[in-house]
Backbone as a ProteinNet text record, in pm:
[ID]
protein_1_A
[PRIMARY]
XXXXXXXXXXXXXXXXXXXXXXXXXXXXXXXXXXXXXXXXXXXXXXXXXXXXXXXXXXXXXXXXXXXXXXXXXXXX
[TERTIARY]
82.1	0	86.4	223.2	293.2	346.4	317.3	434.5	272.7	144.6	53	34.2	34.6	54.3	139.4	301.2	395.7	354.5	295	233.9	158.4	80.1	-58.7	12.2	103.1	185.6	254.3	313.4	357.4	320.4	155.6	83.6	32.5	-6.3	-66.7	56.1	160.5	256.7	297	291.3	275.9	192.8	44.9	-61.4	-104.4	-28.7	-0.8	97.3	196.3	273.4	189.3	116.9	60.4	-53.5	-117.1	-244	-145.8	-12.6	56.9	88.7	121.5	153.9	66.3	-37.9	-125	-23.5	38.5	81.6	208.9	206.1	302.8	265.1	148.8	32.9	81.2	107.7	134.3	286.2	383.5	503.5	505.5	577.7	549.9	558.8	647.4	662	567.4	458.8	318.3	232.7	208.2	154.5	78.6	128.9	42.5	-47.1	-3.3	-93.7	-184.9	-199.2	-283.3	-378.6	-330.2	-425.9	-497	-436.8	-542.4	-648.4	-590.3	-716	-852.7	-820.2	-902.4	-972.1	-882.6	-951	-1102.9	-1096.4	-1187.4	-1289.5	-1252.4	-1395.7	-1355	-1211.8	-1140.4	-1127.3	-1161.5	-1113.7	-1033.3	-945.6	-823.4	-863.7	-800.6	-817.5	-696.8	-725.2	-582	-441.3	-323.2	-216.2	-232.1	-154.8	-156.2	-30.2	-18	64.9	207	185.3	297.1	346.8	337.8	422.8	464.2	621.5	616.4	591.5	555.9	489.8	661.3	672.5	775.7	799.2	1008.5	981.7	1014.3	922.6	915	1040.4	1158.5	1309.6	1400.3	1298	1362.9	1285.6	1242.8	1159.5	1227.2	1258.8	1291.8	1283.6	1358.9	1256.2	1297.8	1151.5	1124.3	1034.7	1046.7	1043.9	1122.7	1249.6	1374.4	1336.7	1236.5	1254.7	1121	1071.9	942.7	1020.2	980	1046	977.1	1066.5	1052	906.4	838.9	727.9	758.3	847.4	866.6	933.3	1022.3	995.1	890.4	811.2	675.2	579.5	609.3	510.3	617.4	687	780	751	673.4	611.4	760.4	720.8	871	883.9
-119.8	0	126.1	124.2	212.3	249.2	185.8	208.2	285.4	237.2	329.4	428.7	449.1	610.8	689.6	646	733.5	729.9	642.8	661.8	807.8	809.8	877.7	1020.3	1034.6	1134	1185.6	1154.3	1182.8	1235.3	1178.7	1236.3	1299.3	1378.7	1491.9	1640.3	1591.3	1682.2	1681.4	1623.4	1639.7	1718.3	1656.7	1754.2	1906.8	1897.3	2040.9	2152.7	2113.7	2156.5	2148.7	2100.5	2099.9	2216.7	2197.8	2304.3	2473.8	2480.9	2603.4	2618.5	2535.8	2524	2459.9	2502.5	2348.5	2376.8	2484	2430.7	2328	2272.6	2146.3	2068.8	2037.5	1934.6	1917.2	2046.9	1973.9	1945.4	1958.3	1896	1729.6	1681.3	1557.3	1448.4	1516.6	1391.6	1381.6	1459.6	1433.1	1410.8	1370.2	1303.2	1171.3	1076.1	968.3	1043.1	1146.5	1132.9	1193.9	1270.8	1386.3	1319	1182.6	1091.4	1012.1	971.2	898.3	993.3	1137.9	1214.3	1222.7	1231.3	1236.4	1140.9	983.5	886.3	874	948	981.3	1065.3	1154.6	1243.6	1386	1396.7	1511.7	1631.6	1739.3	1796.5	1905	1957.1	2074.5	2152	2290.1	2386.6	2344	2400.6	2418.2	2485.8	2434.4	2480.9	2589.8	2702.9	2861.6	2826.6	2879.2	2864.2	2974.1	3063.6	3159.9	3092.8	3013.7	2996.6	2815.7	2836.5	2705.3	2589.3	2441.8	2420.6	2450	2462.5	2412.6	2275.4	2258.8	2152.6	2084.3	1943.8	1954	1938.2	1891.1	1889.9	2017.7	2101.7	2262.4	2333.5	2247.2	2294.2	2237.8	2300.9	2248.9	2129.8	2039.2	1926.5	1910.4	1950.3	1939.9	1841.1	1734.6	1586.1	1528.4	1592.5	1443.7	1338.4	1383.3	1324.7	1218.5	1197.4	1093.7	991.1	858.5	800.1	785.7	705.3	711.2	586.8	626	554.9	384.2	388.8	230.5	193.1	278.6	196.2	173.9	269.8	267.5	92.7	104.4	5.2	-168.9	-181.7	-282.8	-338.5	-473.1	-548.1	-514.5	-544.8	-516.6	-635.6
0	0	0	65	63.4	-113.6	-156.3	-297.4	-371.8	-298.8	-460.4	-349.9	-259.3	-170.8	-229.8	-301	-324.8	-490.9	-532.5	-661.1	-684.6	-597.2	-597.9	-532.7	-435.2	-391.8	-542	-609.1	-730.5	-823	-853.4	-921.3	-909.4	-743.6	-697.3	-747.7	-737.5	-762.3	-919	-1007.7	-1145.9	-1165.1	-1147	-1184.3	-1103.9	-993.4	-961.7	-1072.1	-1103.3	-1209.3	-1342	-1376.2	-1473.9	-1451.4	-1345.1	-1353.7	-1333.9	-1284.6	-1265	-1383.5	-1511.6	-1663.2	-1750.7	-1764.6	-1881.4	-1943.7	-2027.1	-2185	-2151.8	-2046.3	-2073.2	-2128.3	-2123	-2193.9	-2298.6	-2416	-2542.6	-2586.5	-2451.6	-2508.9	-2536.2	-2646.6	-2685.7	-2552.3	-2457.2	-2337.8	-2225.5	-2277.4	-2215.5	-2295.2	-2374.6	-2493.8	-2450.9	-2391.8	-2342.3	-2226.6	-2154.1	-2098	-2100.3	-2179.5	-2252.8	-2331.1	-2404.9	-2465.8	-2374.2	-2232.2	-2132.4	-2066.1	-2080	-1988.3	-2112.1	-2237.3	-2346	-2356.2	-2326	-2354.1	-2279.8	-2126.6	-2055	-2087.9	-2174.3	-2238.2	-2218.8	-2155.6	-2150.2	-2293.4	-2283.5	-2448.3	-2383.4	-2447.5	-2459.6	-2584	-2545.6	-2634.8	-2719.2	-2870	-2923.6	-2894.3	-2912.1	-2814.3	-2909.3	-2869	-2937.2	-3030.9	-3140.4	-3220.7	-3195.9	-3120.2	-3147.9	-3033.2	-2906.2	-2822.2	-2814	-2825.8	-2841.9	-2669.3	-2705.5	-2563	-2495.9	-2380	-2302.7	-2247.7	-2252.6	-2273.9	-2114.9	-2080.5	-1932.7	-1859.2	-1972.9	-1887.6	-1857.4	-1901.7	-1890.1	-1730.3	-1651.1	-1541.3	-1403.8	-1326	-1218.2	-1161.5	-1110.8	-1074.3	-919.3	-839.2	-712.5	-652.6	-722.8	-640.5	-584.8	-602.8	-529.6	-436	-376.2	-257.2	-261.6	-384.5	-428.7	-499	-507.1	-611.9	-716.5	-816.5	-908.7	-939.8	-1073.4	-1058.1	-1072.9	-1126.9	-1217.6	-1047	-970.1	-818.6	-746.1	-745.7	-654.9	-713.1	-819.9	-922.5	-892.3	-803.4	-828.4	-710.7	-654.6	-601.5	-454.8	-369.9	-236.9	-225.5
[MASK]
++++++++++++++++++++++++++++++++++++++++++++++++++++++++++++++++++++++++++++

């Protein structure tokens, strides 16, 4: 139970960064998941053309201290 707590901890903090940035949404390395929120019935505006998306490895990264998902997801 501990590993989908730090799952779910993770993803509270992604999608915090995301709602402080939607246009991360349309960089390609959110792409799957932009297609699973859709798959749900989700729709997005069109990204604006004059700004390009940003890209999400150009953003700080203030998780260190979460792991990584493919650990959280790995039976103990």
């Amino acid at each position: 139970m501990a590993e989908i707590k730090a799952a779910i901890d993770a993803l509270k903090s992604a999608v915090s960064v995301l709602k402080a940035n939607p246009a991360l949404l349309d960089s390609p390395e959110l792409a799957f998941f932009k297609d699973y929120v859709k798959s749900l019935g989700a729709t997005f505006p069109e990204p604006k053309k004059a700004a390009a998306a940003p890209n999400v490895n150009d953003i700080e990264d203030s998780d260190d201290d979460l792991p990584d998902l493919e650990e959280a997801a790995e039976p103990a």
